[in-house]
N, C-alpha and C positions, 0 to 999 in steps of 0.2 A: 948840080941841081940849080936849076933855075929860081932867084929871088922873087916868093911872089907878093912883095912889096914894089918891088924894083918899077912896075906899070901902074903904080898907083899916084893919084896926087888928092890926099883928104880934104886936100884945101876948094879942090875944084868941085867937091860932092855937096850940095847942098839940104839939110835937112834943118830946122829950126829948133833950137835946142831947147829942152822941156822947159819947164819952169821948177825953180826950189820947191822942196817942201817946209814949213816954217810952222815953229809946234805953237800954237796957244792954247792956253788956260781952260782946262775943260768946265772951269764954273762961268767961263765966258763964250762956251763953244753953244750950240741947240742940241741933236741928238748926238751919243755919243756911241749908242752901241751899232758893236761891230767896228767900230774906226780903230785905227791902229795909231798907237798912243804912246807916248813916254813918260814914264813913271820916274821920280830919285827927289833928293833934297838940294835947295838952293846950297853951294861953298860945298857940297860932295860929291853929288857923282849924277849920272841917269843910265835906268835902263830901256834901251829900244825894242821896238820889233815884239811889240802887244797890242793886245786888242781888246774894247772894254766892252763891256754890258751897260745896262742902263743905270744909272744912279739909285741909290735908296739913301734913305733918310734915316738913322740911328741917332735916336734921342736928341741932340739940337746939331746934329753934325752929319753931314754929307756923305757919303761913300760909294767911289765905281769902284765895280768888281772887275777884274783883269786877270787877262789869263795870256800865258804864253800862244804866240800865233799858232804853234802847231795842235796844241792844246783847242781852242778855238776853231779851228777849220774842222778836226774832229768831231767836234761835240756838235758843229754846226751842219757837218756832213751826214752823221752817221743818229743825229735826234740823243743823244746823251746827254744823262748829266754828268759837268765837270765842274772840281772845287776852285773855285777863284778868292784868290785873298782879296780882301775891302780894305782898299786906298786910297787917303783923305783925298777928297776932292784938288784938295789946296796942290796937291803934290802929285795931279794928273793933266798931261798936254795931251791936245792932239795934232796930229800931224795935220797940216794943209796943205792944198797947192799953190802956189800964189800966182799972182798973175803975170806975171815978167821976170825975166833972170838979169843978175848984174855982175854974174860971172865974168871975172877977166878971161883978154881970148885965150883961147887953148886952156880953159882952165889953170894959167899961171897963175903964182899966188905965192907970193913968198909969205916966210914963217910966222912974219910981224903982223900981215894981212890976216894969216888966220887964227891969230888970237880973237878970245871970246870972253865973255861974261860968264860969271857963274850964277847969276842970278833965275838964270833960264836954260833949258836946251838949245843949244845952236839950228839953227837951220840947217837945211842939206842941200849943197848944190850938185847937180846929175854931173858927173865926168862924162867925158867920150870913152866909150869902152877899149877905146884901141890907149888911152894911156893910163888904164888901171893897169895897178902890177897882178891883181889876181880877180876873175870872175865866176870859178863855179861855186853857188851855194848864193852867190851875191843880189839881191835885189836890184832889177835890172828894167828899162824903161826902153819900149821901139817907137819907131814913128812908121806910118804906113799909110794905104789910103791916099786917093787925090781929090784936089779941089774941096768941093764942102766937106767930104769925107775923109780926108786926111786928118791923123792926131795923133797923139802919143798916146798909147797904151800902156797900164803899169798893173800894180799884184802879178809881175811876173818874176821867174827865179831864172839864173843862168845855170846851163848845165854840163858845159863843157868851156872852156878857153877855147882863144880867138884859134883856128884851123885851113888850111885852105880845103877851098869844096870840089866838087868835081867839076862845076864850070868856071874856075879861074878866082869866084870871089873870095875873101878872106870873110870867114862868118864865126855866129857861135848861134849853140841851138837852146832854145830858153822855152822854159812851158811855165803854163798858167801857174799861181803860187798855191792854191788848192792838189793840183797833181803833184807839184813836188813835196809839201807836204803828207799827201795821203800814202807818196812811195815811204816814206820813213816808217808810217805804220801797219799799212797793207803788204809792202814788198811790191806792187802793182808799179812796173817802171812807167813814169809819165807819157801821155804825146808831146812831141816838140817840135818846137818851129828851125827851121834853120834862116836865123837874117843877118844881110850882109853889117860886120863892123860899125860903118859907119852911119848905120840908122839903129846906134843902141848905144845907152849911156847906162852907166853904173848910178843908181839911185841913189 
C-alpha cells in the first residue's frame, strides 16, 4: 500500500498560523456572556471549556453564572432554562484571541519552555493537527477563504482523525461546535466538513 505521506511536503503548504487564545480577568474583560471562560483558583487548578452569562451583583460581590458548553449551546439552542453555579468574579477568565502568535516553529517546545505560572490560566497555543497525537472531540481551528476573505474560523469540534480522502489528501472532517454538541443530546449526527491537514490546528 502506497504511503500517503510519502508525496507530501507540510513545509511547502502555506496557511498562517491562528493566533493563541490568552484568558483574562473577566472584571477586566466588557461583555461576558456567552464567551467561553476559565474558571479555578490561583496555586490549584482551572477548569476549561465554559461559557458564562452575564454578571449579577449579590450584596457587595460580583458573580458570573457558568455553565458547561454543552449545557450552554442547549439552553441556548433549544430557549431553556438551565441551573448555572455563580462564580466569584475574581476567579472568572475569559478566553481571547490575540493578535500574533510566538509559537516556536513546528510548535517545538521543550519541557522548561512550557512551564507556567499558577497565578493565571495559561494561554493556548493552536498546534498543527498533523502533530497532535489525538483530534476527535478536540477543539479545532481551519483557515479558508482568499485574499480579503480568507481567515481562521473556530467553535469548531473534530470528528474523526487525520484519514486519507478519495482524492489523495490526507484530512479530517470537523463540524460547527453547536452540531457536535446537540449530537450528544438529540442523537442528530452533525454536518461536516472534510479539510485537508494542513489548514487545521488543534486549539
Amino acid at each position: 500500500m502506497t504511503d500517503p505521506l510519502s508525496d507530501w511536503s507540510f513545509d511547502a503548504l502555506s496557511a498562517p498560523t491562528p493566533a493563541p487564545t490568552l484568558p483574562l480577568p473577566a472584571a477586566a474583560h466588557g461583555s461576558v456572556r456567552g464567551r467561553r471562560v476559565i474558571i479555578g483558583l490561583p496555586g490549584l487548578g482551572w477548569r476549561g471549556d465554559m461559557r458564562a452569562d452575564s454578571p449579577v451583583i449579590q450584596g457587595s460581590r460580583t458573580y458570573v453564572p457558568v455553565l458547561a458548553e454543552q449545557e450552554w449551546y442547549r439552553a441556548e439552542a433549544e430557549q431553556i432554562e438551565a441551573f448555572a453555579p455563580m462564580v466569584p468574579i475574581e476567579r472568572v477568565w475569559v478566553e481571547v484571541v490575540t493578535s500574533s502568535s510566538t509559537m516556536a516553529k513546528n510548535g517545538e517546545r521543550d519541557l522548561i519552555s512550557r512551564l507556567v505560572s499558577l497565578d493565571a490560566p495559561p494561554r493556548r497555543d493552536p498546534v498543527p493537527a498533523r502533530d497532535a497525537a489525538s483530534l476527535t472531540g478536540r477543539r479545532v481551528i481551519t483557515f479558508s477563504g482568499t485574499g480579503e476573505k480568507a481567515g481562521h474560523q473556530r467553535d469548531l469540534r473534530a470528528v474523526t482523525e487525520p484519514y486519507a480522502s478519495s482524492d489523495g489528501d490526507i484530512s479530517v472532517r470537523v463540524a460547527r461546535e453547536l452540531d457536535w454538541y446537540r449530537w450528544a443530546w438529540s442523537g442528530n449526527a452533525p454536518k461536516t466538513l472534510e479539510v485537508p491537514v494542513h489548514l487545521l490546528w488543534l486549539e
